[in-house]
N, C-alpha and C positions, 0 to 999 in steps of 0.2 A: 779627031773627034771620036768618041766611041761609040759604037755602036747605038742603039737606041733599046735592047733588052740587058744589054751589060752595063748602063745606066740605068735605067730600072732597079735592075738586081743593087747594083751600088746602094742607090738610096733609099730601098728596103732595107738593107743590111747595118745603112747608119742611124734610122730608125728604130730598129728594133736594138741594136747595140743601146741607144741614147734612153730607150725606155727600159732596159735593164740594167742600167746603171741607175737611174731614176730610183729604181723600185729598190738596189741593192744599197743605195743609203738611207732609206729611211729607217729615222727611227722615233722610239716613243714621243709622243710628249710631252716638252719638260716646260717649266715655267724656269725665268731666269733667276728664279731667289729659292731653288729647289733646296731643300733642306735634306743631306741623309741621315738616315739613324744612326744614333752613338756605337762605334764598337763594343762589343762585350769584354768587359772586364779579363782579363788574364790572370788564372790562378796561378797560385803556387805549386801545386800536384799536380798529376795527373788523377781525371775525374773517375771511379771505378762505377759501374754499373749497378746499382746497389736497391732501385726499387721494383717493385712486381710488378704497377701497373702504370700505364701510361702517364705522367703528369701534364700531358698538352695534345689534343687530337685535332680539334678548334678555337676558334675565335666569334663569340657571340658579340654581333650588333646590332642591339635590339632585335629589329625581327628578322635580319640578314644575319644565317649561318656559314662562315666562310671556314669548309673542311681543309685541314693542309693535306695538302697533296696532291687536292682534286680540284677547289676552287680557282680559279683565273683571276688573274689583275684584272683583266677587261671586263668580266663578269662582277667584281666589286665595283668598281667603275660606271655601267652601266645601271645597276640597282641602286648604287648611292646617289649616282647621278652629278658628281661633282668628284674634281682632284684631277692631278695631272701626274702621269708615272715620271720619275725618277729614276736616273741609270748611273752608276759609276762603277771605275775596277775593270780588270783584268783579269783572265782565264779562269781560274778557279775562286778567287772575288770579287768576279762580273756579278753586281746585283738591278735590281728593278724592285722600283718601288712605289706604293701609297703612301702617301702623309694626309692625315685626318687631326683635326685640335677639339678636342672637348671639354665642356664645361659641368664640371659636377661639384656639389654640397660640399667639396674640400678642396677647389680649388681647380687649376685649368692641367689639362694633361694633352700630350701628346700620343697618336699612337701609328706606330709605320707599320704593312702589309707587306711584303718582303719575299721576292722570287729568287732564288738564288739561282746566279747561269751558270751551274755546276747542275743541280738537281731542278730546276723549277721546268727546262724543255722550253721550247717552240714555244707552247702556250703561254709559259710564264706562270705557272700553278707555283701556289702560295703554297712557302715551308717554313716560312719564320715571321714571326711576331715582334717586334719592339716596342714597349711602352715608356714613358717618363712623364715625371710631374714636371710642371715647366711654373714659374714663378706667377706670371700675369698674362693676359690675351694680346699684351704689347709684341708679343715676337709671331702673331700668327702671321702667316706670310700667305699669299695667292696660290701657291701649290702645295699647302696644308691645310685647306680651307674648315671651319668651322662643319661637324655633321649635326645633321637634322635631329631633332628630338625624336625621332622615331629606330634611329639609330642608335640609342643608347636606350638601357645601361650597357657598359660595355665589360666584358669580361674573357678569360680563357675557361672553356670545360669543366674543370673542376671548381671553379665559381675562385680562381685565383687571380687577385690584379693587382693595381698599388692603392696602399695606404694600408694594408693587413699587417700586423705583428707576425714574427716570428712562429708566436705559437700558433697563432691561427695558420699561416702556412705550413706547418708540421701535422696543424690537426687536420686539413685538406691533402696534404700531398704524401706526409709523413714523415720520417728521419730526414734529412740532407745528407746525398750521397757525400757532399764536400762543405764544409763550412770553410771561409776563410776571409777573418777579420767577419766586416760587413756585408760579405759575399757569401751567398748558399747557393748548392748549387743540387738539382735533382738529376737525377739522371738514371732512363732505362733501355735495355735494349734487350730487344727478344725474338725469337725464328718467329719469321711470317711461314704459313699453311706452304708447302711445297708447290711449286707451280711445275706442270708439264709442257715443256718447249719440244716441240719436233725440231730438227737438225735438216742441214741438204739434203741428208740420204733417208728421210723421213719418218726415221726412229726416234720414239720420242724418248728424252729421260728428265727425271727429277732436276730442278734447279734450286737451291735454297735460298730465299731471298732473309735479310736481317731487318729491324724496323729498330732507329734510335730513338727515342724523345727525350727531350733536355728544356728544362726550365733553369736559367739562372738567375738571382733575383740580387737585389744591390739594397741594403737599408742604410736609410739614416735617422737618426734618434731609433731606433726602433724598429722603423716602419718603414714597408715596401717602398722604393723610387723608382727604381728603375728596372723592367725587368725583360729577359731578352726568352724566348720560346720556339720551338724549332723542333721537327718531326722530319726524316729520311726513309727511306727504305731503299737500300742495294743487296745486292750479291757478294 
């Protein structure tokens, strides 16, 4: 028989093992008909950098502004008040996501909120947008549930979504760094302000961080369908 504090010790030890294992699996909440967003299209080129200013900073819903880079799943989540996150992929396309369906004067859309596990961290701060038209309200599913009318209109920043022609995206965003077929694609990137990092030996020096934004949009007939939005910033 062992002692009487070296069991003790044991069965705090299996304790507290059993509740970190607990806590090391959890994870989001998925509903079982999670839906993830469509990959982005694959161009032919490589996309060059080609506009001055941002074409994607946010995402307006209705009266919920969700900033990329800074906004949280959980904090969309929490304000909506409804949806269930969405996880799939591996290392560098490990994502997390909202799915939200909406109903507007041309028909029913789809739009996914999107933390990428490369860039989004811990918190899960939103870096990419997905939108698409979807045909009828037959495919909305329990983990893309319908948002509130207070929730819409819905749009990106520069007042960009789907159902816009061509020009009207040219006259909001300007040229396309890439056209290709039905695919345009925008794209900027530019030095973020210098940030001073101290070091171990607590000398400070300059770090240059870079900020991309990329809008790629998909038509058909003409007009916007599907469109994919995305903001970074590294070193």
């Amino acid at each position: 028989m062992l002692p009487r504090t070296t069991a003790k010790y044991l069965r705090s030890a299996t304790l507290i093992s059993a509740a970190w294992l607990s806590m090391a699996s959890v994870k989001p909440a998925q509903a079982d008909d999670a839906l993830p967003p469509p990959p982005a299209p694959r161009l032919s080129a490589q996309v060059p950098s080609t506009l001055a200013r941002m074409p994607v900073s946010y995402l307006r819903l209705g009266i919920l502004k969700i900033t990329l880079e800074k906004t949280s799943l959980d904090r969309v989540r929490e304000v909506v008040r409804t949806g269930s996150i969405g996880e799939q992929g591996d290392a560098s396309e490990h994502i997390y996501w909202l799915c939200y369906t909406l109903q507007t004067k041309v028909g029913f859309q789809r739009v996914w909120i999107i933390s990428s596990g490369e860039f989004g961290g811990p918190r899960h701060t939103v870096d990419t947008i997905v939108a698409a038209s979807i045909e009828n309200v037959s495919v909305e599913t329990a983990s893309c549930p319908k948002l509130d009318a207070k929730f819409q209109p819905v749009s990106l920043d520069r007042r960009t979504w789907l159902g816009l022609s061509r020009n009207a995206l040219v006259h909001q965003l300007g040229q396309p760094s890439l056209e290709d077929g039905e695919q345009l694609e925008f794209s900027y990137t530019g030095k973020v302000a210098t940030k001073q990092l101290r070091t171990v030996t607590r000398k400070r020096h300059a770090a240059t961080f870079y900020v991309s934004s990329n809008v790629t949009v998909e038509t058909v007939n003409g007009a916007t369908r599907r469109v994919w939005a995305s903001k970074t910033t590294q070193n």
